[in-house]
ZADO-1210 file (C-alpha; in nm, 4 decimals, padded with zeros to 6 digits):
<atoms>
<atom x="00.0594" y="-02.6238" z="00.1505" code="UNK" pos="1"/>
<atom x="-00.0780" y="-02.6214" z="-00.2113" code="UNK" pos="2"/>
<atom x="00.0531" y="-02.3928" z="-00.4639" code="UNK" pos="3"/>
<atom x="-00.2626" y="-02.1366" z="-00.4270" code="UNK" pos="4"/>
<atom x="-00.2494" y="-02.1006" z="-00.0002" code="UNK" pos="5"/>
<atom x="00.1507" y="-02.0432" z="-00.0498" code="UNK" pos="6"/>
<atom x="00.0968" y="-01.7348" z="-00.2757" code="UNK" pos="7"/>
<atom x="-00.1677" y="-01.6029" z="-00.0780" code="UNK" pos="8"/>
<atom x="-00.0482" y="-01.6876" z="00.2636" code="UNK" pos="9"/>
<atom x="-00.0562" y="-01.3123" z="00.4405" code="UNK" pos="10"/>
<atom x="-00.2850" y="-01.1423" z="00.2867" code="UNK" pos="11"/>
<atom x="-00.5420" y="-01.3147" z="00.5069" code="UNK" pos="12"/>
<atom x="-00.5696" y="-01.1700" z="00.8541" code="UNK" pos="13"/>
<atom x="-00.4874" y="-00.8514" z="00.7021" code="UNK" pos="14"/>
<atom x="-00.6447" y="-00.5292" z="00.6320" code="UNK" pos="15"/>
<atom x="-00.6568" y="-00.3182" z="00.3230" code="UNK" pos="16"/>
<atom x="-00.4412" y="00.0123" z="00.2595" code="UNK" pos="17"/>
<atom x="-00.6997" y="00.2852" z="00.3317" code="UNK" pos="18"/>
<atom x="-00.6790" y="00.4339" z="00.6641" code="UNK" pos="19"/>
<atom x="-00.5926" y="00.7941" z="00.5352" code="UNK" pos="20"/>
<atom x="-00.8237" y="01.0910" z="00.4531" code="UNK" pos="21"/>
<atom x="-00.8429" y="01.1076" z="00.0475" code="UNK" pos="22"/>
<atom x="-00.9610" y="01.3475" z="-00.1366" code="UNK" pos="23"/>
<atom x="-00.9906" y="01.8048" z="-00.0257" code="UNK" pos="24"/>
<atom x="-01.3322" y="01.7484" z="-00.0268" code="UNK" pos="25"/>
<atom x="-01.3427" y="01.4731" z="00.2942" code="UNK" pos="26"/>
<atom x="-01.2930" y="01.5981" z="00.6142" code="UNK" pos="27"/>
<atom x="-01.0026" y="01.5260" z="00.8123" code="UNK" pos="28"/>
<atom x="-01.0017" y="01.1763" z="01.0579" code="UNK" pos="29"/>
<atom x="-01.2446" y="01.0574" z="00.8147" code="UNK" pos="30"/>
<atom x="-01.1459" y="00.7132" z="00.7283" code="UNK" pos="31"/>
<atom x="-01.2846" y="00.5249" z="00.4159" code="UNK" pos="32"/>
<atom x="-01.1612" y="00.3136" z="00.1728" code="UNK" pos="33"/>
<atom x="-01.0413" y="00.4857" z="-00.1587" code="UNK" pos="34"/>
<atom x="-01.1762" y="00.4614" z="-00.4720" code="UNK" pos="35"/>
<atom x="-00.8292" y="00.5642" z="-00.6532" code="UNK" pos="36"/>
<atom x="-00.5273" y="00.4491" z="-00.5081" code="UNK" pos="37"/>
<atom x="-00.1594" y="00.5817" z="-00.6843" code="UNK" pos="38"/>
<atom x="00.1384" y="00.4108" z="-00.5715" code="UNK" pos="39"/>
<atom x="00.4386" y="00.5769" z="-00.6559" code="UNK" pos="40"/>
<atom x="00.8044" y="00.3588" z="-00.6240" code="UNK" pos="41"/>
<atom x="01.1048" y="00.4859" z="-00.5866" code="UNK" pos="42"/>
<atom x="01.4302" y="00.2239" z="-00.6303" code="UNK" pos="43"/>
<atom x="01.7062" y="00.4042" z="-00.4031" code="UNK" pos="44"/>
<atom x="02.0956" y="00.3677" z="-00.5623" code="UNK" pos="45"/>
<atom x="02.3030" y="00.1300" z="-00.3285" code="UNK" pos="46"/>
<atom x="02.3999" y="00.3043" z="-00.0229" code="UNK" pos="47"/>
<atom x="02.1389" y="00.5624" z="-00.0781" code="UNK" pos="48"/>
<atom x="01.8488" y="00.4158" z="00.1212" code="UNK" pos="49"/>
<atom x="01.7988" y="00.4116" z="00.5336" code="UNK" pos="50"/>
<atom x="01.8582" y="00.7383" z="00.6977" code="UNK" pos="51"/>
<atom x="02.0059" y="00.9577" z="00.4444" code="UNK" pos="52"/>
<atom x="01.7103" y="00.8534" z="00.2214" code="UNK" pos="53"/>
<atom x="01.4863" y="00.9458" z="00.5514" code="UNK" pos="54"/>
<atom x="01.6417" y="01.2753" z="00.5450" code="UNK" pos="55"/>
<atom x="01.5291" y="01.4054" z="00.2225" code="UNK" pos="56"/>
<atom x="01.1377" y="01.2276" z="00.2373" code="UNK" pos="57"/>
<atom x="01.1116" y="01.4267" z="00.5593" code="UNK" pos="58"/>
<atom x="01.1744" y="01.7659" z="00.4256" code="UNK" pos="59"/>
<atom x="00.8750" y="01.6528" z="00.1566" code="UNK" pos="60"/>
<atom x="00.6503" y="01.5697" z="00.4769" code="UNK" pos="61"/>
<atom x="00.7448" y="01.9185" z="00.6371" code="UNK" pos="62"/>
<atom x="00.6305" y="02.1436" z="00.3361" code="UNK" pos="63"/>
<atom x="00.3569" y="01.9049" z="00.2950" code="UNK" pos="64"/>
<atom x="00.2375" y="01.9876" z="00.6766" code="UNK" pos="65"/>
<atom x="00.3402" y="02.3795" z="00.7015" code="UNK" pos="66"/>
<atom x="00.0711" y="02.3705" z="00.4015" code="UNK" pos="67"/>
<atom x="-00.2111" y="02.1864" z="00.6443" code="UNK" pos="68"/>
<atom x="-00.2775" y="01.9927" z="00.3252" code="UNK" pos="69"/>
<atom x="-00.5395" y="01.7593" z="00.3327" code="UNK" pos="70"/>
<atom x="-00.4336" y="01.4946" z="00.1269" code="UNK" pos="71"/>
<atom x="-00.2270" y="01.2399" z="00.3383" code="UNK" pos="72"/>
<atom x="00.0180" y="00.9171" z="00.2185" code="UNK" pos="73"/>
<atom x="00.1890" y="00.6381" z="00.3418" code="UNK" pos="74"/>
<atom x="00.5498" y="00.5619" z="00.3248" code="UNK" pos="75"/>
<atom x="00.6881" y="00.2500" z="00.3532" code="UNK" pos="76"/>
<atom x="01.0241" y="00.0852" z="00.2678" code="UNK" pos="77"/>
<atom x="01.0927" y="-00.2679" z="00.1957" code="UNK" pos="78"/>
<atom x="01.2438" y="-00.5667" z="00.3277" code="UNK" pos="79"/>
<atom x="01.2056" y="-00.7987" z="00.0624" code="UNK" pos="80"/>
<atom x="01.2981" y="-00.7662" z="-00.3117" code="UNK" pos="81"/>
<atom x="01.4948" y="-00.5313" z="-00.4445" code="UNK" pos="82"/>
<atom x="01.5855" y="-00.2272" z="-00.2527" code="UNK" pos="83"/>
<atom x="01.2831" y="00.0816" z="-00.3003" code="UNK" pos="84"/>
<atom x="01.0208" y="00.2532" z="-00.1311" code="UNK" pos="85"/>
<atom x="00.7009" y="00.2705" z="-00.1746" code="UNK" pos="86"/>
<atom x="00.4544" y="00.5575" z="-00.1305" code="UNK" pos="87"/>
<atom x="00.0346" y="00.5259" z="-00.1486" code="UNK" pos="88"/>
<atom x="-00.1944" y="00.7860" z="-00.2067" code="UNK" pos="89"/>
<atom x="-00.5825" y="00.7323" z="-00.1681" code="UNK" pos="90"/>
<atom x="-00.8525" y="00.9377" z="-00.3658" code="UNK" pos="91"/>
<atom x="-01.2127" y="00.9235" z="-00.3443" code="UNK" pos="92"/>
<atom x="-01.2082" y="00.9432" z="-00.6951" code="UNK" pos="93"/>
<atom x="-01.0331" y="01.0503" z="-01.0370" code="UNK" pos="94"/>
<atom x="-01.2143" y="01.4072" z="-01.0274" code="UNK" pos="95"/>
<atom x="-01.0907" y="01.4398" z="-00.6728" code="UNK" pos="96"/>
<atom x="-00.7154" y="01.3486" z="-00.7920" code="UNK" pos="97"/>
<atom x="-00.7498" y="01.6167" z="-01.0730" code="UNK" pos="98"/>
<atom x="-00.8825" y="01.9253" z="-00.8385" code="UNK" pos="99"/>
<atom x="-00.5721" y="01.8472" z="-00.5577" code="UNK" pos="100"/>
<atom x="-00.3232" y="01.8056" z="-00.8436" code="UNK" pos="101"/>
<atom x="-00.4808" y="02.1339" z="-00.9455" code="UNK" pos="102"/>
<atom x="-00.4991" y="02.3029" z="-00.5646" code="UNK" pos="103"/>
<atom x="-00.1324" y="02.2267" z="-00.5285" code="UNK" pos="104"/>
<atom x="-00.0363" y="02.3916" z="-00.8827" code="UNK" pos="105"/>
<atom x="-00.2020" y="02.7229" z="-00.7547" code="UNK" pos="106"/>
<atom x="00.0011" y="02.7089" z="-00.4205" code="UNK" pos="107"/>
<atom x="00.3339" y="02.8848" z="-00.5324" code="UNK" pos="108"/>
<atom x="00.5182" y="02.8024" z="-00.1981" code="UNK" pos="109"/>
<atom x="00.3924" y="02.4279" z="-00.1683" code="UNK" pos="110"/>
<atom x="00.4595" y="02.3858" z="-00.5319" code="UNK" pos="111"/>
<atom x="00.7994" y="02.5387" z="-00.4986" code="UNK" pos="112"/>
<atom x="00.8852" y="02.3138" z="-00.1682" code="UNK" pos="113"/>
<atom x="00.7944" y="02.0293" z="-00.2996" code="UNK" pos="114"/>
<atom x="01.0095" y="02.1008" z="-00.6758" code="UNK" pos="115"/>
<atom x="01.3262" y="02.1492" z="-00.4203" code="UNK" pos="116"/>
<atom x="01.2245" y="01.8309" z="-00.2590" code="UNK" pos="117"/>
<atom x="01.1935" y="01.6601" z="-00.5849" code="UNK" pos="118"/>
<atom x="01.5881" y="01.7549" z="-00.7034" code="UNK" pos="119"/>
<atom x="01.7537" y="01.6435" z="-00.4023" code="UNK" pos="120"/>
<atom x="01.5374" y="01.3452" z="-00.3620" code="UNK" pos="121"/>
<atom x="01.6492" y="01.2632" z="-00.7328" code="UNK" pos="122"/>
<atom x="02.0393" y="01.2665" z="-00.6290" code="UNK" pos="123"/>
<atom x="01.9547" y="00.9254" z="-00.3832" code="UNK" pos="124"/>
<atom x="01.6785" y="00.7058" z="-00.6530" code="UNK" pos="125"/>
<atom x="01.7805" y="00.4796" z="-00.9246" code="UNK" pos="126"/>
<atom x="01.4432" y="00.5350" z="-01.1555" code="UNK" pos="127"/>
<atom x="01.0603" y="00.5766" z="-00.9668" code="UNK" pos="128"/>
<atom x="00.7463" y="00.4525" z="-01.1680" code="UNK" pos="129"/>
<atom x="00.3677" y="00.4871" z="-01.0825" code="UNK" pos="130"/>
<atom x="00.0935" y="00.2867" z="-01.0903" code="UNK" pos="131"/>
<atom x="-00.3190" y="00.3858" z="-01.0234" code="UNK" pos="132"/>
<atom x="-00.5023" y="00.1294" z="-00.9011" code="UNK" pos="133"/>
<atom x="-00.9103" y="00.1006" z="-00.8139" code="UNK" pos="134"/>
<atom x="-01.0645" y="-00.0722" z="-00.5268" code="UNK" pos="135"/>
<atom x="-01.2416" y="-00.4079" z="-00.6207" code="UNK" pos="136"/>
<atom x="-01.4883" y="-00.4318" z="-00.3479" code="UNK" pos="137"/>
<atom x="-01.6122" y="-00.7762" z="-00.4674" code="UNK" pos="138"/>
<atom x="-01.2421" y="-00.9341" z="-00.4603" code="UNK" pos="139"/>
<atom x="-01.2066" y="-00.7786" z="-00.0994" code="UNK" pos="140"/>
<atom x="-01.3179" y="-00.9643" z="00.2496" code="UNK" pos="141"/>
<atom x="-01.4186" y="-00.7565" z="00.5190" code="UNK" pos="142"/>
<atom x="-01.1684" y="-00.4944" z="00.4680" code="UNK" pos="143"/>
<atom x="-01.0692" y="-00.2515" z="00.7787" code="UNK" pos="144"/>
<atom x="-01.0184" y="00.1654" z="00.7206" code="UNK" pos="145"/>
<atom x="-00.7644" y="00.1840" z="01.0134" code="UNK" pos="146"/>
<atom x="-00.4108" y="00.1018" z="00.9821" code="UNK" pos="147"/>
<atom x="-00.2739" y="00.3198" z="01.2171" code="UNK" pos="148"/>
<atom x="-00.1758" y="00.1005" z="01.4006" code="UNK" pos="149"/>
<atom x="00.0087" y="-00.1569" z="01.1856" code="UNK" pos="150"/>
<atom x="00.4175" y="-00.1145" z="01.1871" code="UNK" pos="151"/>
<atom x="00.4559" y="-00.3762" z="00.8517" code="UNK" pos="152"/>
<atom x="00.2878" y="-00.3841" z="00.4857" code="UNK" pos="153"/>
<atom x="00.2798" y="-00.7409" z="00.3094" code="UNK" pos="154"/>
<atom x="00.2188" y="-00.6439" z="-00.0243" code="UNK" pos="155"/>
<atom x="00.0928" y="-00.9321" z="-00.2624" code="UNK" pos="156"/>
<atom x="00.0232" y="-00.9485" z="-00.6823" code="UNK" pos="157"/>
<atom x="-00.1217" y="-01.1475" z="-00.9248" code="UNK" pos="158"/>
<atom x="-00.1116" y="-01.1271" z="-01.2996" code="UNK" pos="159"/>
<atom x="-00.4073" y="-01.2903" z="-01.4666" code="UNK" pos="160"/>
<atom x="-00.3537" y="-01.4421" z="-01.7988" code="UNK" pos="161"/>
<atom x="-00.4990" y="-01.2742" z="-02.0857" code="UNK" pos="162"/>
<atom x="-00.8939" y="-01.4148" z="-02.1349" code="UNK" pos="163"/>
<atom x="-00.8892" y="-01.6143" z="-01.7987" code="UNK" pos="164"/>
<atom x="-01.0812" y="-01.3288" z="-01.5772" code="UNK" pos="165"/>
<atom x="-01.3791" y="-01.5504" z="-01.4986" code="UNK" pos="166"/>
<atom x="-01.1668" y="-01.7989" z="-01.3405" code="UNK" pos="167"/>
<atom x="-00.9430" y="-01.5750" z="-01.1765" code="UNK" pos="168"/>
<atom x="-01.3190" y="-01.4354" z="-01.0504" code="UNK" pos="169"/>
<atom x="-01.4333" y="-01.7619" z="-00.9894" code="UNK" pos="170"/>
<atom x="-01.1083" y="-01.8363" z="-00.7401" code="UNK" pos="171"/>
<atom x="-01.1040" y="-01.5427" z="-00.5405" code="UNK" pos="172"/>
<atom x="-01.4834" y="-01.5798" z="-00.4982" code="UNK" pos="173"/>
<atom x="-01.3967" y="-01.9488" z="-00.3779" code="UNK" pos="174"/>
<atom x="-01.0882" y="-01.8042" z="-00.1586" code="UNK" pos="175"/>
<atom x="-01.3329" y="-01.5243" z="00.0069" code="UNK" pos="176"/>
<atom x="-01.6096" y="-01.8250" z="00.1123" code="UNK" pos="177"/>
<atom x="-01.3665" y="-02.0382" z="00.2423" code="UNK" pos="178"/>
<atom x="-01.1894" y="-01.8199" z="00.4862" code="UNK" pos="179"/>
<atom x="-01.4879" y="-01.6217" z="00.5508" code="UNK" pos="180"/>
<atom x="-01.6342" y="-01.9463" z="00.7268" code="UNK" pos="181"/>
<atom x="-01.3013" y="-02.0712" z="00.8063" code="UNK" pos="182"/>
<atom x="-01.1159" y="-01.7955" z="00.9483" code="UNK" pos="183"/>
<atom x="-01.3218" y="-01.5231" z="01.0949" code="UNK" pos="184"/>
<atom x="-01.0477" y="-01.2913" z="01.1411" code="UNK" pos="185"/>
<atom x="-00.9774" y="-01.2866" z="00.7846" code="UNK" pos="186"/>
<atom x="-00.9833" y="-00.9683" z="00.6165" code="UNK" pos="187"/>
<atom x="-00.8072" y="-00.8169" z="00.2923" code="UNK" pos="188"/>
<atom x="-00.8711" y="-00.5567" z="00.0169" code="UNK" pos="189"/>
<atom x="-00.8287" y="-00.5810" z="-00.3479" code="UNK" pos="190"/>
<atom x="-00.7131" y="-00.3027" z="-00.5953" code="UNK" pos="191"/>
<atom x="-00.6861" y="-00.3953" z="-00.9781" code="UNK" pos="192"/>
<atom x="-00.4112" y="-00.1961" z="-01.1661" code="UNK" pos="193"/>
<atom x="-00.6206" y="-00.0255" z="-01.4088" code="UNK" pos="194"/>
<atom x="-00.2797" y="00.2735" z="-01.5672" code="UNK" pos="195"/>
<atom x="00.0718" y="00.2017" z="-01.5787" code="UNK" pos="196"/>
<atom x="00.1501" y="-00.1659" z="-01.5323" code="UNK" pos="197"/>
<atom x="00.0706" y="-00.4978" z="-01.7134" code="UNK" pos="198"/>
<atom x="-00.3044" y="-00.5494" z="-01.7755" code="UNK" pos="199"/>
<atom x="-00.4628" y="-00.8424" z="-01.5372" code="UNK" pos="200"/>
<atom x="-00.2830" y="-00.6629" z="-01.2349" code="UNK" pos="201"/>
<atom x="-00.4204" y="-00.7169" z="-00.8988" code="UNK" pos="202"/>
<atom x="-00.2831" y="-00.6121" z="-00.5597" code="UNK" pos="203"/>
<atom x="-00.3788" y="-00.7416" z="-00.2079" code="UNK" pos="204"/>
<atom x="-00.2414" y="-00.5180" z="00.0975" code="UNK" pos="205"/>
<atom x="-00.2322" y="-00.6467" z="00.4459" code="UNK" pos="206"/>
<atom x="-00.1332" y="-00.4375" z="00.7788" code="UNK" pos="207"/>
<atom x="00.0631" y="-00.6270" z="01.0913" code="UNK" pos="208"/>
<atom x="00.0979" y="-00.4682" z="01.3631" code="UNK" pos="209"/>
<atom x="00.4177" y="-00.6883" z="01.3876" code="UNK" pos="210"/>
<atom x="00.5793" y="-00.9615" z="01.2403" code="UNK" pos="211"/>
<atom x="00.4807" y="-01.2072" z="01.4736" code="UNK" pos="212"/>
<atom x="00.1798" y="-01.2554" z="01.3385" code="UNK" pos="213"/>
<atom x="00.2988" y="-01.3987" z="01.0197" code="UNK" pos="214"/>
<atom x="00.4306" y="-01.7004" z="01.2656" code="UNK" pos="215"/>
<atom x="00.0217" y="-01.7570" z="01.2972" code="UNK" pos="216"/>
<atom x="00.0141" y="-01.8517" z="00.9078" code="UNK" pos="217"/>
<atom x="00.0897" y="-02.2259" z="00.9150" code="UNK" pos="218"/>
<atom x="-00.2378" y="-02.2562" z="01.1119" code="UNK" pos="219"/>
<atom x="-00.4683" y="-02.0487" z="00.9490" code="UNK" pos="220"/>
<atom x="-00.3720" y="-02.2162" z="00.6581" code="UNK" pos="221"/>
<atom x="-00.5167" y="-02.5555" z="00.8018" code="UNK" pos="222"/>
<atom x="-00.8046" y="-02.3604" z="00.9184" code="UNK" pos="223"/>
<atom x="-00.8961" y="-02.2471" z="00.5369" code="UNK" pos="224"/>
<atom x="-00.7813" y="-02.5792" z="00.4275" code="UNK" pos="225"/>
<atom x="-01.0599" y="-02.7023" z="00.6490" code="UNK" pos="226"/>
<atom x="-01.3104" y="-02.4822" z="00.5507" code="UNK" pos="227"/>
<atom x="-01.2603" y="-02.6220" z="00.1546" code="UNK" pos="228"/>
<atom x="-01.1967" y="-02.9841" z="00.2021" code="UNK" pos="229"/>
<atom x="-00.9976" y="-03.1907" z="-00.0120" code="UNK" pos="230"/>
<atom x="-01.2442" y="-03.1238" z="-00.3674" code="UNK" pos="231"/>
<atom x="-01.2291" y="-02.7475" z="-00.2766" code="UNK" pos="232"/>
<atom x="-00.8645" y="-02.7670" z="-00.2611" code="UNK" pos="233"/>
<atom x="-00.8259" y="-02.9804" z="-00.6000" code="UNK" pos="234"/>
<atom x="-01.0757" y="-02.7302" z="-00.7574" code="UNK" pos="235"/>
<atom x="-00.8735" y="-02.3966" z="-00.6872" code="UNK" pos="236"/>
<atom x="-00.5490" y="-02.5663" z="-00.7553" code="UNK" pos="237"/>
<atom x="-00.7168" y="-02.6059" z="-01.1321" code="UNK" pos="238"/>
<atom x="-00.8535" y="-02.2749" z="-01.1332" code="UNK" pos="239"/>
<atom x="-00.5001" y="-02.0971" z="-01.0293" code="UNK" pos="240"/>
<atom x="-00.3215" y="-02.2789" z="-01.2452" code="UNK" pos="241"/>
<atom x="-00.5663" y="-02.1640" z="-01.5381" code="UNK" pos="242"/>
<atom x="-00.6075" y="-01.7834" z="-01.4124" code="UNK" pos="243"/>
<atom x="-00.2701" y="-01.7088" z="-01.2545" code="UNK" pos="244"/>
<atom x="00.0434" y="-01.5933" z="-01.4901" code="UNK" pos="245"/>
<atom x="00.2516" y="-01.5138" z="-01.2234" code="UNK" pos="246"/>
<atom x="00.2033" y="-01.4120" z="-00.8461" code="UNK" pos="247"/>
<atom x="00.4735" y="-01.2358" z="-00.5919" code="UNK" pos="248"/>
<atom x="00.4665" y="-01.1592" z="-00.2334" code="UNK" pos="249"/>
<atom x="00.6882" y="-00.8816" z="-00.1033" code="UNK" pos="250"/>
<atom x="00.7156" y="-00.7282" z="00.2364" code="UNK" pos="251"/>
<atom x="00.7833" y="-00.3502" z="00.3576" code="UNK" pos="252"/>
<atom x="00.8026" y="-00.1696" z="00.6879" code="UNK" pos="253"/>
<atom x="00.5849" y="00.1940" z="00.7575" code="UNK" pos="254"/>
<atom x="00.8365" y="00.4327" z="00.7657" code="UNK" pos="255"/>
<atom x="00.6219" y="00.6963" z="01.0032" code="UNK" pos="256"/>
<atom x="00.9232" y="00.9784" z="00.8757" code="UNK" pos="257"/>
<atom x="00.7561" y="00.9059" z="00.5173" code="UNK" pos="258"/>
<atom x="00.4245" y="00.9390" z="00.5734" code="UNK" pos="259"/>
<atom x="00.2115" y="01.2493" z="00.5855" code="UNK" pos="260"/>
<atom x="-00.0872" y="01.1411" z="00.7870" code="UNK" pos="261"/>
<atom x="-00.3538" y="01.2703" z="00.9225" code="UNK" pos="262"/>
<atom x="-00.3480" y="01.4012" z="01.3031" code="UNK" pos="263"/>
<atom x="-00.5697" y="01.1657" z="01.4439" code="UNK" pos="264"/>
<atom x="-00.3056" y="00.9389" z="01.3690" code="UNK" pos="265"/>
<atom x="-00.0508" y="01.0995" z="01.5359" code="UNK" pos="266"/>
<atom x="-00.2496" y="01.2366" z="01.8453" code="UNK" pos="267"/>
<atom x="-00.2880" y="00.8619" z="01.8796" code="UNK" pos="268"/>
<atom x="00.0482" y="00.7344" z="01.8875" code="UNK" pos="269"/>
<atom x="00.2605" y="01.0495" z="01.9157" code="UNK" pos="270"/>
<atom x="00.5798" y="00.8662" z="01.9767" code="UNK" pos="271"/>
<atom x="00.5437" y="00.6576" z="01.6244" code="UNK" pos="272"/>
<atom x="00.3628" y="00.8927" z="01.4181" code="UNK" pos="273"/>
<atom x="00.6032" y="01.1678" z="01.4988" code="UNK" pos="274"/>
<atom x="00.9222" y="01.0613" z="01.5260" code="UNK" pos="275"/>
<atom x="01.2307" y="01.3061" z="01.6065" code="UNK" pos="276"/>
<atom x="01.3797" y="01.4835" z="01.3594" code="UNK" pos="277"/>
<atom x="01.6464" y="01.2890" z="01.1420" code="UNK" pos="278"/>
<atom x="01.9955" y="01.4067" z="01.1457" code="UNK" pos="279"/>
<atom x="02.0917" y="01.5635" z="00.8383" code="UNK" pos="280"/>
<atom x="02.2636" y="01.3388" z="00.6345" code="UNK" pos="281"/>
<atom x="02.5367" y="01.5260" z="00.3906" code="UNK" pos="282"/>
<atom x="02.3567" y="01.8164" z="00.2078" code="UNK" pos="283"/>
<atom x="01.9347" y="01.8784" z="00.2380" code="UNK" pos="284"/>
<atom x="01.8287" y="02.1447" z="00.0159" code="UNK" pos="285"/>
<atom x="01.5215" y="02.0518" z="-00.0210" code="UNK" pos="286"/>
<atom x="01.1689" y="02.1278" z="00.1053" code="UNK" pos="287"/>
<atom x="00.9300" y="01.8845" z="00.1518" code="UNK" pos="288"/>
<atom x="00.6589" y="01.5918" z="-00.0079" code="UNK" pos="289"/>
<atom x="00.3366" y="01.4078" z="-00.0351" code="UNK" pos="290"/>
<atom x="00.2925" y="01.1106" z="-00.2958" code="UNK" pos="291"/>
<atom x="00.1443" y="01.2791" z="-00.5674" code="UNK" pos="292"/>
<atom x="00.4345" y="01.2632" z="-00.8632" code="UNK" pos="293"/>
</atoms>
């Protein structure tokens, strides 16, 4: 497997982050693919992460639904890489982010759940950052709206080097081609890091429905290798090695205590989408959350 195919292996066959209703304005089990995504991280101390850091996102998911807000987000956690959490937001656009961020300052009670939410959530984390992100629809190959159904997250990024964006344009237009005609199944979505982060950021999400379908890699990989031959190959090996600065692949799990989501997700699979209650787990004082720091 050449050096391009082994940083991109799984995010093929996948689908992009976007199953959620954005923005107050759409209406609710409307699924598109956002325009703005924000991905807040939070890095949990050691020992603070698996239930007892369930506990506290929950109470944040609570307020968050007593409020019938309309702005849903997915929770995830990892199991790869250092120890965090990851939570992603989708907006139909940056006016839409600014009139919820607004909507949710004039709601005294949400505002006030979700500020008690915030401190004991604090107690558990290590630091959080944030990162907004826009959809690059060109980059993207038949992406998918739906990921109610997937159970796992692959999460894959690429820093281009500074002046190489027409090759790194150039490769993913090759990449999309080739597994277009190679491996119908194929589908991914592409957001480019546009505030908080290293310039030349680009992101690549993929849904599984479970990890056995990363066992499938080794042959879709011969399938795309197929689909470029052997000068294809040698031509994007060039090209990544002239674009690419770095690349990592990470994977998390959908943590369905987490994630706000809309009720058509959970109407269609109750027993994931609403999971019992999680014990308490030393003091909750808090509230409740959605992913909008």
């Amino acid at each position: 497997m050449n050096k391009f195919t082994r940083c991109l292996t799984g995010i093929c066959l996948g689908v992009t982050f976007v199953c959620m209703v954005a923005a107050q304005e759409q209406s609710q089990g409307n699924m598109s693919i956002p325009k703005v995504l924000q991905i807040t991280r939070e890095y949990t101390k050691p020992g603070k992460a698996g239930l007892i850091h369930e506990q506290k996102e929950s109470v944040f998911v609570q307020a968050m639904a007593r409020a019938k807000w309309p702005t849903y987000y997915l929770g995830m956690t990892s199991l790869s890489g250092k120890q965090r959490a990851l939570f992603l937001t989708q907006y139909a656009s940056f006016e839409a982010w600014e009139k919820d961020s607004a909507a949710v300052a004039k709601n005294g009670a949400l505002s006030a759940a979700l500020d008690r939410a915030g401190m004991a959530d604090g107690e558990l984390l290590d630091s959080t950052d944030q990162g907004v992100f826009i959809f690059r629809e060109e980059m993207s190959l038949r992406p998918r709206s739906d990921l109610s159904p997937m159970r796992f997250m692959e999460v894959s990024v690429f820093h281009v080097r500074p002046g190489h964006d027409k090759e790194w344009s150039e490769l993913v237009k090759i990449v999309n081609a080739a597994y277009g005609k190679g491996v119908p199944e194929a589908h991914w979505g592409c957001f480019q890091e546009i505030y908080g982060g290293e310039g030349g950021t680009y992101i690549f999400f993929t849904g599984r429905k479970s990890l056995a379908e990363i066992d499938r890699g080794a042959q879709e990989d011969k399938q795309f290798a197929a689909a470029m031959g052997e000068d294809g190959m040698k031509k994007l090996d060039e090209l990544f090695a002239a674009a690419v600065e770095s690349s990592q692949q990470q994977l998390f799990q959908i943590d369905a205590r987490m994630s706000y989501v809309a009720p058509e997700w959970i109407k269609a699979d109750p027993e994931f989408w609403k999971p019992k209650a999680v014990s308490a787990v030393g003091t909750a004082n808090a509230e409740d959350k959605k992913a909008n720091p």
